[in-house]
N, C-alpha and C positions, 0 to 999 in steps of 0.2 A: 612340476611347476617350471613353465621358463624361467631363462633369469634376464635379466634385461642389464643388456649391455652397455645401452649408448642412452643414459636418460635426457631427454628434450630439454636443452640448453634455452637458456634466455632468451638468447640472438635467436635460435632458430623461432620460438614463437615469436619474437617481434618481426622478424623478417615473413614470415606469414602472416600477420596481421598489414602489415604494410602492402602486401600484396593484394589482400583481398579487400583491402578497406573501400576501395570505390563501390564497389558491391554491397558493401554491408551500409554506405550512404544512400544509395540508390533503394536500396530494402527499407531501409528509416523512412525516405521520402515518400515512399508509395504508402507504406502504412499509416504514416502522417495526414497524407491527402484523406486517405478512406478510413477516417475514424469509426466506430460503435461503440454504442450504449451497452453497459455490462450485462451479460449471458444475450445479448443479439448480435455477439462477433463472428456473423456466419461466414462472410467474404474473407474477414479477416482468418479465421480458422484454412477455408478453402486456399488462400495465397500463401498460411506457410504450408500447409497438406503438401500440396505442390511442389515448393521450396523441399522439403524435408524428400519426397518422391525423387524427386530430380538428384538426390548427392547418395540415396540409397539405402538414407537412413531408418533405422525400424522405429515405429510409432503406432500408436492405436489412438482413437478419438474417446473420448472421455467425457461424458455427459453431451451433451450439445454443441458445442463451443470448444472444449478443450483440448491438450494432447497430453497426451503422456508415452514417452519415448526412452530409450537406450542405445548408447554407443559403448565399446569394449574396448580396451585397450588390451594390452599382456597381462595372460593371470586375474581375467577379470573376477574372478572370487577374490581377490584380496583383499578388497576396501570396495564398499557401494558408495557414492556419494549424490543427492540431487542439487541440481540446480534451478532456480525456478522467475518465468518472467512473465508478468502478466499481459494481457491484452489489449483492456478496455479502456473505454473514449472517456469524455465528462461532460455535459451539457452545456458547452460553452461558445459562445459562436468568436470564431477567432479574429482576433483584430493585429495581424502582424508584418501582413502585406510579404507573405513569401511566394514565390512562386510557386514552389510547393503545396501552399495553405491548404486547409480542408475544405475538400469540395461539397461536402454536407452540413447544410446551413444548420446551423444551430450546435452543430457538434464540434469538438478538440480535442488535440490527442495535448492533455494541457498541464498531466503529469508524467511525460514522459515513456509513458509505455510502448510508445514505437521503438524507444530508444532501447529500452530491454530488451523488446522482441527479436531486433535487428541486432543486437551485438551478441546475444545467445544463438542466434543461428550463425553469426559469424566463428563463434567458439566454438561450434561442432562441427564448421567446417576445420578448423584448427586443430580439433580433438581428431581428425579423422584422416588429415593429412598426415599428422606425427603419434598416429595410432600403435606404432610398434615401440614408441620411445618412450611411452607412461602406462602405467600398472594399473586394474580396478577397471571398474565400469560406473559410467555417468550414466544416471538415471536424469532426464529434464521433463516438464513440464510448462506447457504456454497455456497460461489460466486465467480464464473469464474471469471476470467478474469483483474484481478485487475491490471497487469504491460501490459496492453496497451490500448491504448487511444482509444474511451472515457472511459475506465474503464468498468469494469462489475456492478459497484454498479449502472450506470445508466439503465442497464437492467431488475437488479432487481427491481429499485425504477420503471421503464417503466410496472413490473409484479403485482404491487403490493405490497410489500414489508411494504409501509409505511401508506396502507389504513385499514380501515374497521379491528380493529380503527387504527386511529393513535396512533405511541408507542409515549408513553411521552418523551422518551430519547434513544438513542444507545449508543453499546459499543464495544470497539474493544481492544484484544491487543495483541501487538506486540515486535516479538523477538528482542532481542537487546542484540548483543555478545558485547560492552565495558560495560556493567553493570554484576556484579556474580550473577549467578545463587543464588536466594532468593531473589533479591535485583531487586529495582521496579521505575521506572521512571515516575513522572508528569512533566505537563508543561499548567498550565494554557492560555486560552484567545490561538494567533496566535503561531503555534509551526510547520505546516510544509505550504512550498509554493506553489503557485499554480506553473503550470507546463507547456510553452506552446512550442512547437518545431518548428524553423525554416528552409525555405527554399527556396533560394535563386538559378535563373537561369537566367546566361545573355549568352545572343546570339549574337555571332558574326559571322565572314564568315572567316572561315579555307584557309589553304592554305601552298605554301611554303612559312619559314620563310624569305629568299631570295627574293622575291617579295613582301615585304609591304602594294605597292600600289592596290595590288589584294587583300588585305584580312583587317580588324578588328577583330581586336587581342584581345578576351573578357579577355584576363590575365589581363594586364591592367588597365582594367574598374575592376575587380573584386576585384585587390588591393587597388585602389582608395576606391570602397565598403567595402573593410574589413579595410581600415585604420577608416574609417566614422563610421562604424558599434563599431571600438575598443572604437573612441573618445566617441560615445554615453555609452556603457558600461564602460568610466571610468568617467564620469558625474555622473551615476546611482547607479556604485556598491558603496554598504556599506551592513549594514549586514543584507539589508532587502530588497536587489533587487541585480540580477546581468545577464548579457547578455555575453554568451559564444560560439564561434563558434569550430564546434566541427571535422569537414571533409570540405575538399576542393577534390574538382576532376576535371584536367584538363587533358583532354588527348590527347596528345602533345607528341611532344617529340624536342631533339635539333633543329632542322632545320624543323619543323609542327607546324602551328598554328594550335589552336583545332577552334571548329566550337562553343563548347559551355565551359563554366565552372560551379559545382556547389560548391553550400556552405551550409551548415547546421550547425546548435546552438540549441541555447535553452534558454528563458527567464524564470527568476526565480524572484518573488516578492510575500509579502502577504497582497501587499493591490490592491484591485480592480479597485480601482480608478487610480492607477499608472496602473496600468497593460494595462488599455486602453490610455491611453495616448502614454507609449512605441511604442504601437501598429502602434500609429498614425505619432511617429516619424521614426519608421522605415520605412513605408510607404510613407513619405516625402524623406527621402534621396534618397530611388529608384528612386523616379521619377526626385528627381532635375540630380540624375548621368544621366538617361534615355534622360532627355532633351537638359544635356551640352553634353555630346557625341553622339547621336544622335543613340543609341547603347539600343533593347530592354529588361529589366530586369524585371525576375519574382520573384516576390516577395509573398510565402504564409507564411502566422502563422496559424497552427494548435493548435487551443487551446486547451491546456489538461485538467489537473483535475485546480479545482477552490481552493482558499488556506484554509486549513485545521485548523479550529479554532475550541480550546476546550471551552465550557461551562466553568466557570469560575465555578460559584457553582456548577454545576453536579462534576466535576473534584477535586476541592477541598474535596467535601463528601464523590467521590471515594479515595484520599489521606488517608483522616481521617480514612479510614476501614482499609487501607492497613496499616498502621501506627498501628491500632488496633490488626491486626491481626498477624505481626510480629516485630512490634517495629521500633520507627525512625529513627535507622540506618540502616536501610534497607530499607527506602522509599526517593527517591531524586527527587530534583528538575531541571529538564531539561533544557537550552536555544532552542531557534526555533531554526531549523535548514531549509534551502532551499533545503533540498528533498520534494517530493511531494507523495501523497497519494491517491487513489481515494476512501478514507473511507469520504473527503471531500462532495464527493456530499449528503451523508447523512446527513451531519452537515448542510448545506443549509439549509435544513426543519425541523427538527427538532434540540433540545440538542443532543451534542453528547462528547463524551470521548475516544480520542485514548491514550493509556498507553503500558506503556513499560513494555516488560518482562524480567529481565535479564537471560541471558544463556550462561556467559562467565565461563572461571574456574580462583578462583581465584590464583592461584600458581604459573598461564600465567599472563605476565604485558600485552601481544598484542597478538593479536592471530588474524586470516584473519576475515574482517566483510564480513558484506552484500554483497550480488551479489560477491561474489568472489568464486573459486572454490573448496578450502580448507576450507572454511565454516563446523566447527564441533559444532553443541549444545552440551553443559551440559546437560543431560537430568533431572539431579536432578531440572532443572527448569521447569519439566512439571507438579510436586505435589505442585510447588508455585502459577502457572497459576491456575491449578485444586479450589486450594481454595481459591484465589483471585475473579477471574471470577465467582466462585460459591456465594459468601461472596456477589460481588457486585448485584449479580441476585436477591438475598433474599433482602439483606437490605437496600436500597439505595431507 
């Protein structure tokens, strides 16, 4: 085994990060411009392929879409670690008036994931500058498909990802416009929830409204449903479970009864064991409406991402670097929140750490977040990513 003599100082990763950052903006913008829709990131795949080609780096493609790749450092059997940024767009048509904006009408990059992309290729260029100065080997991956169900991480983990060896731990991190640009978010132990979508169809026999006795009227039966479905969701909600229905479609009109109604929600908790019980209660109320009206309702839950828990110690010794690396005003501590992630299915198998990047400006008190269409990064928060992510790669 070498021994490694000179480990990669602060200064020299921030001084490489400073140097490369015009690059890793110019990588943001181009990705920004040319969004897609999860698992049709062909272009987006093809411009880091290239990227990744061009520094020499090893990589294989991974389902359609994806990469999955390694860099070495000294002694790379010591420690495996991955690090992981996803790719994909959201069906958003951007209202921000950047020069940059997306050139694909309908499409934005409107959670950020240019910015992952871009500051994860920046860190391998960082990993690979100061590749004699830290130990282990970084396993990464750029993965489609992360905002729709089941997620892209389970295709990756389906590719390989997590074998031969297994990484000791994963990392991810993610944009977050209510924190300024330097400034960094933990959230030990349950922080985001699992995610499951519902969907709800009763069937009845259309007709004129005028004639009654010719028809079963599933409006009805469906508010009977959504009164049932409310009572359960306010049994449940507190600030670690809640059940929301989110569309109704009945089509009808004054004097028609429809033939069918739907409904659709969404359940959100982070313990597991509730989650299936919910499960089993929505499934009872279908059937008891099912058997007192005599009226058939389908009832699916599509289960999504599973709830997203950080490592307690991995998470806290990623704190303690960022705390190091810019001071503890600059590092906070987050509450869970009931969004959902699918960096989750990673954390199943092994440790893992999702962390926040701040990218807001501080001079704004509110500015548009997530998935919204006016969504603008600070980009002064892509040299804090660069050396956080970097920081956490080498020394953790």
């Amino acid at each position: 085994m070498k021994s490694l003599n000179k480990p990669a100082t602060t200064n020299q990763i921030k001084a490489v990060a400073k140097q490369i950052l015009p690059e890793v903006i110019r990588i943001r913008r181009h990705l920004h411009s040319y969004p897609e829709l999860s698992f049709q990131e062909f272009e987006t795949f093809n411009y880091l392929s290239s990227f990744l080609e061009k520094h020499h780096l090893d990589f294989r493609q991974a389902g359609d879409t994806g990469i999955i790749g390694e860099i070495k450092g000294i002694n790379p059997e010591k420690r495996h670690i991955l690090l992981r940024a996803d790719i994909d767009a959201l069906p958003i048509t951007e209202n921000t008036g950047l020069s940059f904006a997306s050139k694909k009408p309908g499409l934005m990059h409107a959670c950020g994931h240019d910015v992952h992309s871009a500051v994860l290729l920046g860190v391998l260029i960082i990993l690979q500058q100061l590749r004699h100065q830290w130990e282990g080997c970084v396993r990464f991956v750029f993965q489609p498909g992360e905002e729709k169900l089941p997620g892209g991480a389970v295709k990756m983990i389906e590719e390989g990802v997590l074998e031969n060896p297994k990484p000791d731990f994963v990392l991810a991190q993610h944009i977050y416009p209510e924190l300024a640009a330097g400034d960094f978010g933990f959230c030990p132990g349950p922080y985001m929830a699992s995610a499951d979508e519902l969907y709800f169809e009763i069937l009845g026999i259309g007709g004129h409204a005028a004639q009654p006795e010719k028809t079963q009227n599933p409006i009805w039966i469906s508010a009977k449903l959504i009164e049932q479905l409310h009572q359960l969701h306010l049994n449940i909600k507190d600030d670690n479970c809640l059940l929301s229905l989110g569309k109704i479609v009945a089509p009808g009109a004054t004097n028609i009864i429809p033939d069918k109604v739907w409904l659709q929600g969404t359940l959100r908790t982070y313990d597991e064991n509730r989650r299936v019980r919910i499960h089993s209660e929505i499934k009872t109320i279908t059937k008891i409406l099912e058997k007192e009206f005599k009226m058939n309702i389908k009832a699916e839950i599509k289960k999504g991402f599973p709830p997203l828990n950080n490592h307690s110690g991995l998470t806290q010794a990623a704190h303690n670097i960022a705390v190091n690396l810019f001071g503890a005003n600059h590092v906070k501590n987050l509450k869970p929140r009931l969004t959902a992630e699918d960096f989750a299915w990673y954390g199943q198998q092994i440790p893992a750490c999702f962390y926040r990047l701040g990218t807001g400006f501080k001079e704004k008190k509110s500015s548009p977040g997530l998935h919204h269409s006016g969504l603008i990064v600070n980009e002064d928060s892509l040299y804090h990513g660069l050396c956080l992510l970097s920081s956490l790669s080498m020394y953790l």
